[in-house]
C-alpha positions as a Markdown table, in Angstrom:
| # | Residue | x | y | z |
|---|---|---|---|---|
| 1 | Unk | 73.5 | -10.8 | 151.3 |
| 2 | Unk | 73.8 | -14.1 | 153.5 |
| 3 | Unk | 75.1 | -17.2 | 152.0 |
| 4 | Unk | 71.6 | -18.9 | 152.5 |
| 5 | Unk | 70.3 | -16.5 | 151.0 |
| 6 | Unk | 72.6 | -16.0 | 147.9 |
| 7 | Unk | 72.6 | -19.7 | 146.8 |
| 8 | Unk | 69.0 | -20.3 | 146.4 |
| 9 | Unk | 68.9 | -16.5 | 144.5 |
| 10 | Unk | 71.9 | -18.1 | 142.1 |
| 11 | Unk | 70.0 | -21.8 | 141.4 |
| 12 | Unk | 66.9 | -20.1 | 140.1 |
| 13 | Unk | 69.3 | -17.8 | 138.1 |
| 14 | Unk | 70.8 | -20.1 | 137.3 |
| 15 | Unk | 68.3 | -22.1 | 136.2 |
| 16 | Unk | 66.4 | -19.8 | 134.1 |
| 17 | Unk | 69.9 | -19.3 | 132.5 |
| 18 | Unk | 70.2 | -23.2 | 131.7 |
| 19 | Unk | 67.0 | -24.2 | 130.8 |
| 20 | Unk | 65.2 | -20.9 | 129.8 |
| 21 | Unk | 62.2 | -18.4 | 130.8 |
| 22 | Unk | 60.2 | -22.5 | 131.1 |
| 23 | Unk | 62.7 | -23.6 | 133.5 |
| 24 | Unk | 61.4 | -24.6 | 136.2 |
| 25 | Unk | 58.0 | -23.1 | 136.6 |
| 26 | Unk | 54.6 | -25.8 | 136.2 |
| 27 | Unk | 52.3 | -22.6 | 135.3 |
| 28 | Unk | 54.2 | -22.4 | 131.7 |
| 29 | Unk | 54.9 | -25.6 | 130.5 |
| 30 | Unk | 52.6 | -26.8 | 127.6 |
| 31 | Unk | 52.4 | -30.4 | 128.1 |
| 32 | Unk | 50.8 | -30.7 | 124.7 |
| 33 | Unk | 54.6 | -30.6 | 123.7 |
| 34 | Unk | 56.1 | -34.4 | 124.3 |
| 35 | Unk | 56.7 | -37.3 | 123.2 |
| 36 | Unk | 55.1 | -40.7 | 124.3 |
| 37 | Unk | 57.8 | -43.0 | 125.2 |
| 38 | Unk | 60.2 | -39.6 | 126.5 |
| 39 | Unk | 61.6 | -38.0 | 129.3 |
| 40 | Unk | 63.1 | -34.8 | 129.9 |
| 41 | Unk | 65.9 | -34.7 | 132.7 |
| 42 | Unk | 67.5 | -31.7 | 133.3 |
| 43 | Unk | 70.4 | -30.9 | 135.6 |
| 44 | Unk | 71.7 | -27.6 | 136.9 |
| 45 | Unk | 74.9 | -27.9 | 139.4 |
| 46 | Unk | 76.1 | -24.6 | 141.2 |
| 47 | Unk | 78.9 | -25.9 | 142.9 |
| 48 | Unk | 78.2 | -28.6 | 145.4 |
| 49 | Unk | 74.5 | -28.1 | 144.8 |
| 50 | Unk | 72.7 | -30.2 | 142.2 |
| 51 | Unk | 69.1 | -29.3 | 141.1 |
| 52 | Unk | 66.7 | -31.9 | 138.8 |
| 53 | Unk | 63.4 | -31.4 | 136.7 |
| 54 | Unk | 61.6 | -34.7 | 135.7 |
| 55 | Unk | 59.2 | -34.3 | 133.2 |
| 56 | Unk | 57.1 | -37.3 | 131.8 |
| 57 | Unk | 53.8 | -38.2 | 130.0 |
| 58 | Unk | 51.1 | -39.4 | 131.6 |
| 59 | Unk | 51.0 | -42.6 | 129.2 |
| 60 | Unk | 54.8 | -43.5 | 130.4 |
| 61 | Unk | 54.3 | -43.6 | 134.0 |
| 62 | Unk | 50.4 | -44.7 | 134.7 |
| 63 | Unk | 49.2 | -45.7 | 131.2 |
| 64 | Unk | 47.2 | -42.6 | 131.0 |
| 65 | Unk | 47.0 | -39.2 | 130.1 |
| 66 | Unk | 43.9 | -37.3 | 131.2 |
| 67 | Unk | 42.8 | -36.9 | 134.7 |
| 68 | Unk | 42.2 | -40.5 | 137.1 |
| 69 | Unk | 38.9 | -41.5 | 136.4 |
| 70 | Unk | 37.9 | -44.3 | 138.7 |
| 71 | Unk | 39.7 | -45.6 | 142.0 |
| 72 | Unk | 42.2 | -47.6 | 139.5 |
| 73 | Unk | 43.6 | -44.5 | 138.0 |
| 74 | Unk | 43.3 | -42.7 | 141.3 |
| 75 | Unk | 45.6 | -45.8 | 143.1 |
| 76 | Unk | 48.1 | -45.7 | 139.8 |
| 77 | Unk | 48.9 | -41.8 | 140.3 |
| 78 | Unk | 49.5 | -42.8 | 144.2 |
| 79 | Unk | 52.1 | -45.0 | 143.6 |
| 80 | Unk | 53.7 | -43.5 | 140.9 |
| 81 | Unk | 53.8 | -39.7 | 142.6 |
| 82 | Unk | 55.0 | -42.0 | 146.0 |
| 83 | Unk | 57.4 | -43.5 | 143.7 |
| 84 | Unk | 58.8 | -40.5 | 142.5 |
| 85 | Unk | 59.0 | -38.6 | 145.8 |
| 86 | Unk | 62.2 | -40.5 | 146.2 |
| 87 | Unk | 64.2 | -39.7 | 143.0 |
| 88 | Unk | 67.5 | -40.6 | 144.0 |
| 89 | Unk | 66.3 | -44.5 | 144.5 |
| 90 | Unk | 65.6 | -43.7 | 140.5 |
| 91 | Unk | 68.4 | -41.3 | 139.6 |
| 92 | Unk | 71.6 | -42.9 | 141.7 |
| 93 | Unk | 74.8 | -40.7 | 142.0 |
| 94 | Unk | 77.9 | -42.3 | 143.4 |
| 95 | Unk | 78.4 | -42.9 | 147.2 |
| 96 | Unk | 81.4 | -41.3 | 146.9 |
| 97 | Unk | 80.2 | -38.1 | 146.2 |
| 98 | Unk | 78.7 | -38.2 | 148.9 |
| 99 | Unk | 75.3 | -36.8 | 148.1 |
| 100 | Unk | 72.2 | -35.7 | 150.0 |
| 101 | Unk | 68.7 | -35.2 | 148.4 |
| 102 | Unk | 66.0 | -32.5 | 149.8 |
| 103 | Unk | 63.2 | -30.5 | 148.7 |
| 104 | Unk | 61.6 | -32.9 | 146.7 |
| 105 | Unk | 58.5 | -32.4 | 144.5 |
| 106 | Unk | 56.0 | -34.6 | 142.4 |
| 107 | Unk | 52.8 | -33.8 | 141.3 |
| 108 | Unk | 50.4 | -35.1 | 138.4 |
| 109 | Unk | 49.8 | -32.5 | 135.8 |
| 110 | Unk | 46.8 | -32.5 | 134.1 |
| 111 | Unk | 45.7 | -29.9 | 131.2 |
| 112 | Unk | 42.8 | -30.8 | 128.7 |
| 113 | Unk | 43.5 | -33.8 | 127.0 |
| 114 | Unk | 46.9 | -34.5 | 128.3 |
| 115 | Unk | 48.4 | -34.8 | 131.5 |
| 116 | Unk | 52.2 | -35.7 | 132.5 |
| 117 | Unk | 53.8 | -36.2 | 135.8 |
| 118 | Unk | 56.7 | -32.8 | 136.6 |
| 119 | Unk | 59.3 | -33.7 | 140.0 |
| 120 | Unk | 61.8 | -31.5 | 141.3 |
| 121 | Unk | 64.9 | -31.9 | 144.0 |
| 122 | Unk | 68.0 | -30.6 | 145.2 |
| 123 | Unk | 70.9 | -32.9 | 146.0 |
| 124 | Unk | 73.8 | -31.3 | 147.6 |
| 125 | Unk | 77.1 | -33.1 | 147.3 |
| 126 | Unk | 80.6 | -32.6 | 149.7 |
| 127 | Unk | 82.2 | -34.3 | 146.7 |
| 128 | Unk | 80.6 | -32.9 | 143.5 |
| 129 | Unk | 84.2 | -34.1 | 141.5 |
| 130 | Unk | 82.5 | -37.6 | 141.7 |
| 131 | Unk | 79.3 | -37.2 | 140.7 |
| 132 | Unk | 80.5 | -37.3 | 136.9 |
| 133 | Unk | 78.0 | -40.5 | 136.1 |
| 134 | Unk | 74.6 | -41.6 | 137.3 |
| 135 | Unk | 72.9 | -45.7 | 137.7 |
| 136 | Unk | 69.5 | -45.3 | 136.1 |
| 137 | Unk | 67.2 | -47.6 | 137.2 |
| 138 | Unk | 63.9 | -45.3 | 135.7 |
| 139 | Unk | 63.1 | -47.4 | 132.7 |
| 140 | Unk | 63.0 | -50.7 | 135.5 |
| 141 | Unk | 60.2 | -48.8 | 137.1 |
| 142 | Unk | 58.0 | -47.3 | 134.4 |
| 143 | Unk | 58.5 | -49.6 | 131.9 |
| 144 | Unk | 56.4 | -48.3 | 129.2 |
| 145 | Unk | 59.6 | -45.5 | 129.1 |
| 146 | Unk | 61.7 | -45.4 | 126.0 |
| 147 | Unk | 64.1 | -42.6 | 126.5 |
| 148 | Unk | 65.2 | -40.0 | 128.4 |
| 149 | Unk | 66.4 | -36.7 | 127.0 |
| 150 | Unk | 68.9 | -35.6 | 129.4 |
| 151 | Unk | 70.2 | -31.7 | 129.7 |
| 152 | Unk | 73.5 | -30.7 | 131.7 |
| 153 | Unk | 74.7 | -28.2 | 132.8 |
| 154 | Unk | 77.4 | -27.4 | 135.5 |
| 155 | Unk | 80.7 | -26.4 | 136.8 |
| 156 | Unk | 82.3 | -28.7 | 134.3 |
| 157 | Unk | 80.3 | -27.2 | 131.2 |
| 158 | Unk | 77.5 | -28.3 | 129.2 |
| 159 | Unk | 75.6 | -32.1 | 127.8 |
| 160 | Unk | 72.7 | -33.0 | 125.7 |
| 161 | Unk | 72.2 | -36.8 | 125.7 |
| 162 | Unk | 69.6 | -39.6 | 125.1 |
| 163 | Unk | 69.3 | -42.4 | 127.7 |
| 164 | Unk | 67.8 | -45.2 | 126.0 |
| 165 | Unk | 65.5 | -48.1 | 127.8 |
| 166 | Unk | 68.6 | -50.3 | 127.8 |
| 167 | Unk | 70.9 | -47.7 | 129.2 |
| 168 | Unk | 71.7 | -48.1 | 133.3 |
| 169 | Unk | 74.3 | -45.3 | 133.5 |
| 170 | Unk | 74.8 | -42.2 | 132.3 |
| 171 | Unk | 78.0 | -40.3 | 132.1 |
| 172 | Unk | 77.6 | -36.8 | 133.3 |
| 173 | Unk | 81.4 | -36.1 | 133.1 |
| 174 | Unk | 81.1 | -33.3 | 130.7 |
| 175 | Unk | 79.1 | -31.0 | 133.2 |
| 176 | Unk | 79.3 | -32.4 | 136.4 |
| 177 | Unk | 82.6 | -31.7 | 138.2 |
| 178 | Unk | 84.3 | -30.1 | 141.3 |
């Protein structure tokens, strides 16, 4: 087996290894199950690879959960999905570790009466060693956000944290290393 082939074949092992058979795959989330007011962040690194899942209500982001309704609605899931195309303007890692974002993913879930907003992307980093903290600058940006729930997991070992609203960094230092 190639290298390009073996590292994406070890992230989604990986993955489902981190975060579980609900990992990363939209068809099985129930997003009946959150919080208003919370985020869920998780964060898989495989050596100089790091690989994010956003997952946030409707009513955190846009004000809503259900489907956009009228042009309003339609306009407020625009901006936020544009918004959110770019996570690492949200979700900084140091310059010095030098990292690269790709394969980025936003869409608006909907599902009866709920509906929440799921992103994914892969930053690769030449200096993983330094990405051991992170600027947040999420709860500027969708201020009806409370907290973030953040899961770790990584060369380093393993964290479970809250981010609160008037948190700006968080330090990943336990899972994130070289």
């Amino acid at each position: 087996m190639n290298i390009s082939v073996k590292i994406p074949v070890l992230l989604a092992a990986f993955s489902v290894l981190a975060f579980g058979p609900t990992g990363l795959h939209a068809s099985e989330r129930n997003l009946d199950a959150h919080e208003h007011g919370v985020s869920t962040l998780r964060l898989a690194q495989e050596d100089k690879i790091l690989q994010f899942e956003l997952e946030a209500p409707g009513e955190d982001i846009v004000g809503f959960e259900h489907a956009a309704e009228n042009d309003q609605q339609k306009l407020a899931v625009e901006n936020a999905l544009s918004q959110l195309q770019k996570p690492e303007a949200i979700f900084i890692l140091p310059d010095d570790a030098e990292c690269t974002a790709s394969d980025q993913h936003a869409e608006f879930e909907t599902e009866e009466d709920h509906a929440g907003f799921h992103v994914t992307w892969t930053m690769t980093c030449e200096e993983p060693v330094n990405a051991t903290s992170m600027e947040v600058r999420f709860f500027s940006i969708f201020q009806r956000a409370e907290e973030i729930e953040v899961e770790a997991i990584g060369n380093a070992g393993q964290a479970a944290m809250e981010v609160e609203k008037d948190q700006t960094n968080v330090d990943l230092s336990q899972a994130i290393g070289g």
